[in-house]
N, C-alpha and C positions, 0 to 999 in steps of 0.2 A: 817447464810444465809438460810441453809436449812429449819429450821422453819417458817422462811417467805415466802418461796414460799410456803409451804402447807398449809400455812393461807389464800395466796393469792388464792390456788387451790379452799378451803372451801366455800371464799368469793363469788367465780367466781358461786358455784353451782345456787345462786341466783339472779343469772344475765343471763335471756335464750339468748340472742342475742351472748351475750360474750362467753358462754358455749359453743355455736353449732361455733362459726365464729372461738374458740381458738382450737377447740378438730377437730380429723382426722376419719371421718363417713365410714363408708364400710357399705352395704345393707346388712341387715339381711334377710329379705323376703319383698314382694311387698308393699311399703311405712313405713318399719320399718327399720332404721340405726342403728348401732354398732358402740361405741367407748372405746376400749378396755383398760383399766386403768390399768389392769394384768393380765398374764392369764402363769404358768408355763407350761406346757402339758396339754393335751385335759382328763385328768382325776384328776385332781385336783383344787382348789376352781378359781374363775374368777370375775374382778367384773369391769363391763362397763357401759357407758350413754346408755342410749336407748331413739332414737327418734322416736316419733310416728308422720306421716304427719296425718292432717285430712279425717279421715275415712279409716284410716288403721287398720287391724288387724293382729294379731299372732295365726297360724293352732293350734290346740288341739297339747302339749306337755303334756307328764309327767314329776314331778322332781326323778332323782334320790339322788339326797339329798337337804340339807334346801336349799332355796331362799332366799332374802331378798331385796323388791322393798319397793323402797322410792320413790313416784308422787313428783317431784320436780316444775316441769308445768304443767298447762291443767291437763286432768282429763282419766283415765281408767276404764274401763266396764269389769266387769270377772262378766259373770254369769249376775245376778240379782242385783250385788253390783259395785257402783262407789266409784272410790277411786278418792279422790281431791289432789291437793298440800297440802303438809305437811303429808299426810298419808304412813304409814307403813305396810307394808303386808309382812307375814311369812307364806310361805309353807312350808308344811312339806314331807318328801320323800313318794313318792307312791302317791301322788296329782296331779290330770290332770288340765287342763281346758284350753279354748282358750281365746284370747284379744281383746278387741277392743277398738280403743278411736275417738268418733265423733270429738270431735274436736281438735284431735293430743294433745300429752306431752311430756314429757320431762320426764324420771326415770334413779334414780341408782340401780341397779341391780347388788347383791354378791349372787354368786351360789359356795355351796360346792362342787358339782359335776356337770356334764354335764348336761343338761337336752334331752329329747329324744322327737326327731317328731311322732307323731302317724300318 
């Protein structure tokens, strides 16, 4: 039984209406949501949905260790670069930058370590 609900979980990534109406949102900053998948203590790895409404962004962070965003919906702006559905982006530690997505997405997000507000 256990395998099948994490089939069913995998499945669900690809369904945004099912993802956001089944998972439990808390506000990360001004139109950016948290849904926290794991997370043991505030210094070891974490890995959550993150909902971007449109025309939200995320303040300048640093990582303190790897990242790993996967654009599941809609599309992100770091920098000069969009990421779309289906892309994969690795930060690596001592990497800043801020985010923005015009027209809101939908990411999964595993951070080895915290990341820090600038």
């Amino acid at each position: 039984m256990e395998n099948k609900l994490d089939v069913l979980i995998v499945n669900a990534l690809f369904d945004k209406e099912a993802l956001l109406a089944q998972r439990t949102w808390s506000p990360l900053c001004e139109g950016v949501f948290s849904s926290v998948i794991y997370e043991s203590d505030s210094n070891n790895p974490k890995a959550a949905f993150l909902h971007y409404l449109p025309g939200a962004s995320v303040p300048e962070h640093q990582h303190v260790g790897i990242e790993h965003i996967l654009i599941l919906h809609g599309s992100q702006i770091d920098g000069d670069k969009i990421y779309t559905a289906g892309t994969l982006v690795i930060h690596g530690p001592d990497t800043h930058h801020n985010l923005k997505s015009p027209e809101g997405c939908v990411a999964l997000g595993i951070w080895q370590k915290p990341v820090m507000f600038i």
